[in-house]
TIZA-949947 format. One record per atom (N, C-alpha, C): residue in one letter; x, z, y. Coordinates in steps of 0.1 Angstrom, whole numbers, padded with zeros to 4 digits, always signed. Each point is the difference from the previous one (the first is absolute). Layout:
// TIZA-949947
AXZY;...
***
This chain:
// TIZA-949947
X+0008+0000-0011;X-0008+0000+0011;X+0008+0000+0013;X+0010+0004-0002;X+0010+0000+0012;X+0003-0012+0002;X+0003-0009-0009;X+0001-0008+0002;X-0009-0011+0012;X-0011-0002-0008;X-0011+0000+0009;X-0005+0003+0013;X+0008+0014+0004;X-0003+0005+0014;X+0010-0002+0012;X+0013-0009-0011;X+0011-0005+0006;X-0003-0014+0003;X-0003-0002-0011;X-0006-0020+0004;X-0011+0003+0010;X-0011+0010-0002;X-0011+0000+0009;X+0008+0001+0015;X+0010+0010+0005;X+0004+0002+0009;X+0015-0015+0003;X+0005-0003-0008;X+0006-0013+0004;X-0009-0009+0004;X-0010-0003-0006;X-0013-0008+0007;X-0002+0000+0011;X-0003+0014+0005;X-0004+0004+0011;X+0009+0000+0015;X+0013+0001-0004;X+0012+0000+0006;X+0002-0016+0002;X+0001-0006-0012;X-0003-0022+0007;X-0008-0002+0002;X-0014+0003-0003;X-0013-0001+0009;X+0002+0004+0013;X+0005+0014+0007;X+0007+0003+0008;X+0004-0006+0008;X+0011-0005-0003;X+0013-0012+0003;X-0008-0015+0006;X-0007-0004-0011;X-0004-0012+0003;X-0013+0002+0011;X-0003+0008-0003;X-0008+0003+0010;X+0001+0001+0015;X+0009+0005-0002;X+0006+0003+0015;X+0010-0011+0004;X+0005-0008-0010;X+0003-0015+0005;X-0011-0008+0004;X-0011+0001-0008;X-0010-0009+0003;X-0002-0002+0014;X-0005+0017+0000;X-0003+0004+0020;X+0011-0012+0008;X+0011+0007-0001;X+0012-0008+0006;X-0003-0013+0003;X+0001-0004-0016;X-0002-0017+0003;X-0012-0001+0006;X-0010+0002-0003;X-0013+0000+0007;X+0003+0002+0015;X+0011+0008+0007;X-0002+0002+0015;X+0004-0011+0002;X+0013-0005-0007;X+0008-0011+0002;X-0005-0011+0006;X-0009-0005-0012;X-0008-0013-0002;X-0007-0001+0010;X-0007+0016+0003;X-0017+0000+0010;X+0009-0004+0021;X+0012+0007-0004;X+0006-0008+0011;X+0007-0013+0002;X+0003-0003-0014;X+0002-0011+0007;X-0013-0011-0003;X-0006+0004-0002;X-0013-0011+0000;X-0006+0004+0018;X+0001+0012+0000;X-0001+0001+0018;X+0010-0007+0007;X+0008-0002-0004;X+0012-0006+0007;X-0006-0013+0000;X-0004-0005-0012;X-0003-0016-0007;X-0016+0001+0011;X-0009+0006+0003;X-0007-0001+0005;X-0001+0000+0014;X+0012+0008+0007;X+0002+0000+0014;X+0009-0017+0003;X+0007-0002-0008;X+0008-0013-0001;X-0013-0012-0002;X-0012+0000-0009;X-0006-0009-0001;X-0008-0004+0015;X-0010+0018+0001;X-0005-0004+0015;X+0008-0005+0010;X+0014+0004+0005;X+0009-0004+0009;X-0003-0017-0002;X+0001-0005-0008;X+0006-0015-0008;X-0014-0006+0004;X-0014+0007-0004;X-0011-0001+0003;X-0002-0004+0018;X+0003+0011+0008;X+0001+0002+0010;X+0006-0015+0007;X+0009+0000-0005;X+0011-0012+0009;X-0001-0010-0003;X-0009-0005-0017;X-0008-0011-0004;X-0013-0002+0012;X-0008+0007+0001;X-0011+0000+0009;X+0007-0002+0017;X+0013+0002+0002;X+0002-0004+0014;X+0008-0010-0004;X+0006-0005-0006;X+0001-0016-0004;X-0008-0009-0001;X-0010+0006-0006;X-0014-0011-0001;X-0005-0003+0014;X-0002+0017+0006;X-0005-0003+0015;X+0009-0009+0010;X+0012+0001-0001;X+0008-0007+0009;X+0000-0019-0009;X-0002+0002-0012;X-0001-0016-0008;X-0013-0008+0011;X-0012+0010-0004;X-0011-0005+0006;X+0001+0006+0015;X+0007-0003+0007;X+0000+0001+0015;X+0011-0014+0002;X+0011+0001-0008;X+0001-0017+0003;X-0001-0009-0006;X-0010+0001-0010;X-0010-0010-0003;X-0016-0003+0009;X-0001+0007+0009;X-0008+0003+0013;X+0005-0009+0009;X+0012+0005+0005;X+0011-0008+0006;X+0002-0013-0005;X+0003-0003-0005;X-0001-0014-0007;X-0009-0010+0001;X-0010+0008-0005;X-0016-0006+0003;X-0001-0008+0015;X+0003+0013+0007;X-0004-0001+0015;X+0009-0012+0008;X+0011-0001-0008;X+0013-0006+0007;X-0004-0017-0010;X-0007+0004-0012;X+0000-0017+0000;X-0013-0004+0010;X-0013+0008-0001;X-0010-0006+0009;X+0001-0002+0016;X+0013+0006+0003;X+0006+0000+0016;X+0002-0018-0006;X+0008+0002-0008;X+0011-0014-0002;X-0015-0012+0000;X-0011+0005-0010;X-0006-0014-0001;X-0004-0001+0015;X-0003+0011+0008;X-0010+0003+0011;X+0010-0017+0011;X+0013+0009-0003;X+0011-0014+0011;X+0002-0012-0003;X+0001+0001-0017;X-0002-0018-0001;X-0016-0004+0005;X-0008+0008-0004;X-0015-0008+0006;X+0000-0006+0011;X+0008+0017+0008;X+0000-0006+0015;X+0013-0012+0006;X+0014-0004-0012;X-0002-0012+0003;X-0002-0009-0003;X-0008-0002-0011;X-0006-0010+0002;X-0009-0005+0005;X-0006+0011+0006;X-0009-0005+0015;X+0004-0007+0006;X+0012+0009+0008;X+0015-0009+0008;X+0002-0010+0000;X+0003+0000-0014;X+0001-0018-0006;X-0009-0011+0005;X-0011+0003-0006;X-0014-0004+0000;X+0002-0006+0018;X+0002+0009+0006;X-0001+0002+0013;X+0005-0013+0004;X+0013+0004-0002;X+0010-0011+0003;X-0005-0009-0006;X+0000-0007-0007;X-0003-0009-0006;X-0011-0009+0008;X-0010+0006+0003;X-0013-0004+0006;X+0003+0000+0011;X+0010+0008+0013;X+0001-0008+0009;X+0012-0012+0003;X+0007-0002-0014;X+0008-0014+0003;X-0005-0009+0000;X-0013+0003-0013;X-0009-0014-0001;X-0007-0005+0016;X-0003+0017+0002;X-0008-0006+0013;X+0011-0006+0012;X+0009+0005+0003;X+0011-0005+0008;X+0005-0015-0003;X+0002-0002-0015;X+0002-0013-0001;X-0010-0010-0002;X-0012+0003+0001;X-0013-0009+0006;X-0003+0000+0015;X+0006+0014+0008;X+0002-0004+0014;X+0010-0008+0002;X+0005-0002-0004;X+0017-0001+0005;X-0006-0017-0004;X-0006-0002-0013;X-0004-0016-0001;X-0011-0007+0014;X-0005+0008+0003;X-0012+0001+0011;X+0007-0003+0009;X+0009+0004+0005;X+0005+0000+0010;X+0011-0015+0003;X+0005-0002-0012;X+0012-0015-0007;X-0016-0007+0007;X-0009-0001-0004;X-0009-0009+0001;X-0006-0002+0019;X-0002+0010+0000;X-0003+0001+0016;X+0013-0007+0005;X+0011+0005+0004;X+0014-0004+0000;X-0001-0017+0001;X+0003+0000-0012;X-0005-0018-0004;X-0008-0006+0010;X-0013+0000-0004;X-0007-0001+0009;X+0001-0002+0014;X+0006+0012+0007;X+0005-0002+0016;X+0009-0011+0002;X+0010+0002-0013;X+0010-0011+0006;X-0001-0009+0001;X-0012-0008-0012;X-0009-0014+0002;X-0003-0006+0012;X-0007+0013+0008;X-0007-0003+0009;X+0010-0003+0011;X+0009+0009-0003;X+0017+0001+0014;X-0001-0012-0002;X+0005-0007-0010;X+0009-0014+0001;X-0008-0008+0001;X-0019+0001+0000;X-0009-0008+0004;X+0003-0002+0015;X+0001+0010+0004;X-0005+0003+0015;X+0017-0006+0005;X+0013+0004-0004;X+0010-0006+0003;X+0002-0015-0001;X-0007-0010-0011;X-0002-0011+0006;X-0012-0009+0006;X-0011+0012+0004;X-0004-0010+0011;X+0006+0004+0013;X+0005+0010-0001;X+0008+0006+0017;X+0016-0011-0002;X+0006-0011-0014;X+0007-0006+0002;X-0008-0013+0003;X-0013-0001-0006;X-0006-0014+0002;X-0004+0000+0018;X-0007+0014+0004;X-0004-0004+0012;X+0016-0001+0013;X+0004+0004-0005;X+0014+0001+0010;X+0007-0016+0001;X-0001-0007-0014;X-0001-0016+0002;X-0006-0004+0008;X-0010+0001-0004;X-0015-0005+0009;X+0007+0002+0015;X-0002+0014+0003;X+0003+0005+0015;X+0015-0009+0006;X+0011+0000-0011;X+0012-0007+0004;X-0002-0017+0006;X-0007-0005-0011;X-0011-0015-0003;X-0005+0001+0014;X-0009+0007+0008;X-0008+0004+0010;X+0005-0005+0014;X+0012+0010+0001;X+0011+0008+0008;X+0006-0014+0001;X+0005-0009-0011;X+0007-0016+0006;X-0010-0005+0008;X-0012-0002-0006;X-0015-0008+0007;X+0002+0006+0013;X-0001+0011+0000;X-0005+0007+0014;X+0009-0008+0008;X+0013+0003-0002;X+0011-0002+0012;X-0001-0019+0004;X-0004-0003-0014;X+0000-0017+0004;X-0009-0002+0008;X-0016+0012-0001;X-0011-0006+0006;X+0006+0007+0018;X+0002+0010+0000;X+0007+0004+0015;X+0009-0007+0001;X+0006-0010-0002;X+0012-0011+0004;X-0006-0008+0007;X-0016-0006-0004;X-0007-0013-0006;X-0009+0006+0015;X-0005+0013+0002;X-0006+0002+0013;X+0006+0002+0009;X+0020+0004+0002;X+0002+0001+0012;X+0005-0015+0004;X+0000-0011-0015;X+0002-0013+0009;X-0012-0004+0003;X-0015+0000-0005;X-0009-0001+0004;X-0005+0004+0016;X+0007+0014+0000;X-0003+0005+0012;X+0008-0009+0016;X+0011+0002-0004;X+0009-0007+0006;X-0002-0019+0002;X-0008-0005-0011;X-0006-0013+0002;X-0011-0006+0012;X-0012+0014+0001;X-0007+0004+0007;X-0001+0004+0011;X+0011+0010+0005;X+0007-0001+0009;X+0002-0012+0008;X+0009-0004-0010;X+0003-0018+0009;X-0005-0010+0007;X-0011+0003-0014;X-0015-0010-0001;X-0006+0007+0015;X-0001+0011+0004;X-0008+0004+0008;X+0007-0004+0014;X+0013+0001+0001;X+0009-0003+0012;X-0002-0016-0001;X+0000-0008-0009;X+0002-0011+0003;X-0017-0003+0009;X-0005+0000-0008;X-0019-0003+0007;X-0001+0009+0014;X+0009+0009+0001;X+0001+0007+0015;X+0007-0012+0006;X+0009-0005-0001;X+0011-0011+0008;X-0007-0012-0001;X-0012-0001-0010;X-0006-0016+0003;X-0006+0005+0007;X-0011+0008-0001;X-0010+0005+0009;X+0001+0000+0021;X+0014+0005-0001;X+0005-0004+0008;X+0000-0007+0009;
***
Protein backbone atom coordinates (compact mmCIF):
# COMPACT_ATOMS: atom_id res chain seq x y z
CA UNK A 1 0.00 0.00 0.00
CA UNK A 2 2.81 2.31 0.44
CA UNK A 3 3.52 1.80 -2.55
CA UNK A 4 0.35 3.13 -3.76
CA UNK A 5 0.36 6.23 -1.59
CA UNK A 6 3.83 6.90 -3.23
CA UNK A 7 2.58 6.49 -6.77
CA UNK A 8 -0.71 8.18 -5.46
CA UNK A 9 1.55 11.14 -4.20
CA UNK A 10 4.13 10.98 -7.32
CA UNK A 11 0.92 11.46 -9.35
CA UNK A 12 -0.01 14.23 -7.55
CA UNK A 13 3.43 15.89 -7.37
CA UNK A 14 3.38 15.58 -11.77
CA UNK A 15 -0.13 16.42 -11.81
CA UNK A 16 1.29 19.17 -9.72
CA UNK A 17 4.08 20.00 -11.98
CA UNK A 18 2.17 19.82 -15.08
CA UNK A 19 -0.23 21.62 -13.82
CA UNK A 20 1.37 24.40 -12.91
CA UNK A 21 3.23 24.33 -16.31
CA UNK A 22 -0.01 24.20 -17.92
CA UNK A 23 -0.98 27.64 -15.99
CA UNK A 24 2.44 28.89 -17.26
CA UNK A 25 2.01 27.94 -20.71
CA UNK A 26 -1.47 28.94 -20.60
CA UNK A 27 -0.27 32.59 -19.36
CA UNK A 28 2.25 32.35 -22.11
CA UNK A 29 -0.02 31.50 -25.04
CA UNK A 30 -3.05 33.79 -23.53
CA UNK A 31 -0.42 36.60 -23.99
CA UNK A 32 0.85 36.09 -26.74
CA UNK A 33 -2.40 35.61 -28.48
CA UNK A 34 -3.01 39.21 -26.84
CA UNK A 35 -0.02 40.15 -28.33
CA UNK A 36 -1.32 38.34 -31.70
CA UNK A 37 -4.53 40.16 -31.13
CA UNK A 38 -3.23 43.66 -30.33
CA UNK A 39 -0.77 43.06 -33.46
CA UNK A 40 -3.91 41.90 -35.57
CA UNK A 41 -6.17 45.00 -34.57
CA UNK A 42 -3.07 47.40 -35.15
CA UNK A 43 -2.70 45.57 -38.76
CA UNK A 44 -6.63 45.95 -38.84
CA UNK A 45 -6.38 49.52 -37.93
CA UNK A 46 -3.82 50.64 -40.64
CA UNK A 47 -5.57 48.22 -43.17
CA UNK A 48 -8.82 50.37 -42.65
CA UNK A 49 -6.58 53.70 -43.09
CA UNK A 50 -5.08 52.28 -46.21
CA UNK A 51 -8.34 51.47 -47.63
CA UNK A 52 -9.46 54.96 -46.51
CA UNK A 53 -6.63 56.77 -48.02
CA UNK A 54 -6.94 53.88 -51.27
CA UNK A 55 -10.46 55.19 -51.57
CA UNK A 56 -9.67 58.86 -51.22
CA UNK A 57 -7.39 58.64 -54.21
CA UNK A 58 -9.54 56.70 -55.95
CA UNK A 59 -12.02 59.84 -55.29
CA UNK A 60 -9.16 61.84 -56.47
CA UNK A 61 -8.80 60.09 -59.53
CA UNK A 62 -12.26 60.01 -60.33
CA UNK A 63 -12.54 63.71 -59.90
CA UNK A 64 -9.20 64.41 -61.81
CA UNK A 65 -10.26 62.24 -64.76
CA UNK A 66 -13.85 64.04 -64.96
CA UNK A 67 -11.92 67.47 -64.62
CA UNK A 68 -9.79 65.94 -67.56
CA UNK A 69 -13.04 64.84 -69.66
CA UNK A 70 -14.73 68.16 -68.40
CA UNK A 71 -11.26 70.13 -70.60
CA UNK A 72 -11.16 68.04 -73.50
CA UNK A 73 -15.08 68.71 -73.92
CA UNK A 74 -14.35 72.11 -73.40
CA UNK A 75 -11.76 71.79 -76.20
CA UNK A 76 -13.37 70.59 -78.33
CA UNK A 77 -15.82 73.16 -78.24
CA UNK A 78 -12.75 75.44 -78.93
CA UNK A 79 -12.13 73.43 -81.74
CA UNK A 80 -15.51 73.27 -82.88
CA UNK A 81 -15.19 76.99 -82.41
CA UNK A 82 -12.43 77.49 -84.38
CA UNK A 83 -13.19 75.65 -86.88
CA UNK A 84 -16.63 77.28 -87.60
CA UNK A 85 -15.20 80.56 -87.59
CA UNK A 86 -12.50 79.80 -90.41
CA UNK A 87 -15.24 78.43 -92.40
CA UNK A 88 -17.00 81.55 -91.80
CA UNK A 89 -13.95 83.84 -92.45
CA UNK A 90 -12.97 81.90 -95.44
CA UNK A 91 -16.49 82.39 -96.96
CA UNK A 92 -15.95 86.07 -96.00
CA UNK A 93 -12.82 86.39 -97.14
CA UNK A 94 -14.43 84.59 -100.64
CA UNK A 95 -17.17 87.39 -100.44
CA UNK A 96 -15.14 89.82 -100.34
CA UNK A 97 -12.33 88.24 -103.45
CA UNK A 98 -15.66 88.59 -105.21
CA UNK A 99 -16.79 92.11 -104.34
CA UNK A 100 -13.04 93.02 -104.92
CA UNK A 101 -13.30 91.54 -108.44
CA UNK A 102 -16.05 93.03 -109.10
CA UNK A 103 -14.94 96.74 -108.32
CA UNK A 104 -12.02 96.15 -110.28
CA UNK A 105 -14.22 95.29 -113.36
CA UNK A 106 -15.87 98.19 -112.98
CA UNK A 107 -12.32 100.36 -112.34
CA UNK A 108 -11.01 99.31 -115.59
CA UNK A 109 -14.58 99.77 -117.13
CA UNK A 110 -14.69 103.22 -116.03
CA UNK A 111 -10.74 103.62 -116.83
CA UNK A 112 -11.43 103.01 -120.43
CA UNK A 113 -14.08 105.12 -121.15
CA UNK A 114 -12.19 108.02 -119.07
CA UNK A 115 -9.29 106.61 -121.89
CA UNK A 116 -12.04 106.50 -124.74
CA UNK A 117 -13.50 109.94 -123.72
CA UNK A 118 -10.10 111.72 -123.30
CA UNK A 119 -9.64 110.61 -127.19
CA UNK A 120 -12.66 111.90 -128.01
CA UNK A 121 -11.87 115.21 -125.94
CA UNK A 122 -8.12 115.13 -127.55
CA UNK A 123 -10.15 114.35 -131.21
CA UNK A 124 -12.27 117.52 -130.00
CA UNK A 125 -9.50 119.76 -128.69
CA UNK A 126 -7.70 119.41 -132.62
CA UNK A 127 -11.37 120.33 -134.08
CA UNK A 128 -11.81 122.99 -131.69
CA UNK A 129 -8.48 124.84 -132.41
CA UNK A 130 -9.00 124.21 -136.25
CA UNK A 131 -12.64 125.47 -135.90
CA UNK A 132 -11.11 128.76 -133.79
CA UNK A 133 -8.42 129.11 -136.63
CA UNK A 134 -11.35 128.84 -139.31
CA UNK A 135 -13.28 131.76 -137.21
CA UNK A 136 -10.46 134.06 -136.53
CA UNK A 137 -9.81 133.87 -140.36
CA UNK A 138 -13.42 134.09 -140.94
CA UNK A 139 -13.50 136.90 -138.63
CA UNK A 140 -10.67 138.69 -140.03
CA UNK A 141 -12.31 137.96 -143.75
CA UNK A 142 -15.34 140.02 -142.45
CA UNK A 143 -13.63 142.53 -141.25
CA UNK A 144 -12.16 143.18 -144.58
CA UNK A 145 -15.31 142.38 -146.31
CA UNK A 146 -16.80 145.05 -144.07
CA UNK A 147 -13.87 147.81 -144.71
CA UNK A 148 -13.93 147.11 -148.24
CA UNK A 149 -18.02 147.94 -148.80
CA UNK A 150 -17.12 150.85 -146.35
CA UNK A 151 -14.40 152.24 -149.07
CA UNK A 152 -16.87 151.38 -151.95
CA UNK A 153 -19.59 152.93 -150.21
CA UNK A 154 -17.61 155.73 -150.11
Amino acid sequence: MEWEKIAEKVGDLVLGQIKEEFKEFRASVTGELNGFRFAIESMNARMGSIEARMSALESRQDNIENELRDIRRGIDEVNRRIDDTRAELKLEIMKNTERIDAVNKRIDETNQRIDDLHIIISEMHGELKVTLSTKEIVQDLIVRVERLETKMAA
